[in-house]
C-alpha positions as CSV (number, residue, x, y, z in Angstrom):
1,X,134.8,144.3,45.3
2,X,136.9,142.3,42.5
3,X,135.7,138.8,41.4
4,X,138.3,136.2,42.2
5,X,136.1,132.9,40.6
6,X,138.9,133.1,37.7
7,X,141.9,133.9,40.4
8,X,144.5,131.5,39.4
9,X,145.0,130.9,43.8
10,X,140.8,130.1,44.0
11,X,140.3,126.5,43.6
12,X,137.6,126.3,45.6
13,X,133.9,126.9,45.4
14,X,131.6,128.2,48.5
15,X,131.3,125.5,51.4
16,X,128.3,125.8,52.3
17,X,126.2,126.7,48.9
18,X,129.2,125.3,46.3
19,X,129.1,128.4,43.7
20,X,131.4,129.6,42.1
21,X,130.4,133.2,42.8
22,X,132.7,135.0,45.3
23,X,134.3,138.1,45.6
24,X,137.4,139.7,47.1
25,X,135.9,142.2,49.7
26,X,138.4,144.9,51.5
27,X,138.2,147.5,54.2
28,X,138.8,150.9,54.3
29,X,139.3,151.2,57.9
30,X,141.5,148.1,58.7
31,X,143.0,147.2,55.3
32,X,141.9,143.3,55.5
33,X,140.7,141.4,52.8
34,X,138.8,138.1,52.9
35,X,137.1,136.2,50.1
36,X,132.9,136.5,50.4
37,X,130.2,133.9,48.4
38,X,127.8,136.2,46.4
39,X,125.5,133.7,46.7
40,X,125.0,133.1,50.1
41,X,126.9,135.4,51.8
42,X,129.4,133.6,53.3
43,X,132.6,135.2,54.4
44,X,135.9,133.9,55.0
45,X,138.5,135.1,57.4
46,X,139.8,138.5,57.2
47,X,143.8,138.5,56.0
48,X,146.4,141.2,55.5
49,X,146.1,140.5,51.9
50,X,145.1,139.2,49.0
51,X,146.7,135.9,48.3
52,X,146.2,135.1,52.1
53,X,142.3,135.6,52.2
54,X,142.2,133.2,49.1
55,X,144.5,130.9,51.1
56,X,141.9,130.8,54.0
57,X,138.9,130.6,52.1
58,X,140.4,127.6,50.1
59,X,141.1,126.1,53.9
60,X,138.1,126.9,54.7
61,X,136.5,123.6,54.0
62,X,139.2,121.6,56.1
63,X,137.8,123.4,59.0
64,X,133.7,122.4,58.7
């Protein structure tokens, strides 16, 4: 896992607990990415890449 809070693309916090605590997660056997809370577990979508899951996840609020 790599820490994204300081990611120049993260501008957002969690949506559902508001840290500040989140984490790039990948898989092995698909090769998707997706931004997850620390916190509270949340996940967001799974993307090809980085820069896309960090897109999503700072949609993600749009979408609550």
């Amino acid at each position: 896992m790599q820490r994204v809070s300081s990611h120049r693309l993260m501008k957002s916090k969690c949506p559902f607990c508001k840290s500040n605590d989140l984490f790039i997660c990948s898989s092995l056997n698909t090769k998707a990415v997706c931004v997850t809370c620390n916190n509270c577990g949340a996940t967001g979508p799974l993307k090809r890449n980085k820069v896309k899951a960090i897109k999503a996840w700072n949609d993600y609020e749009k979408y609550l």
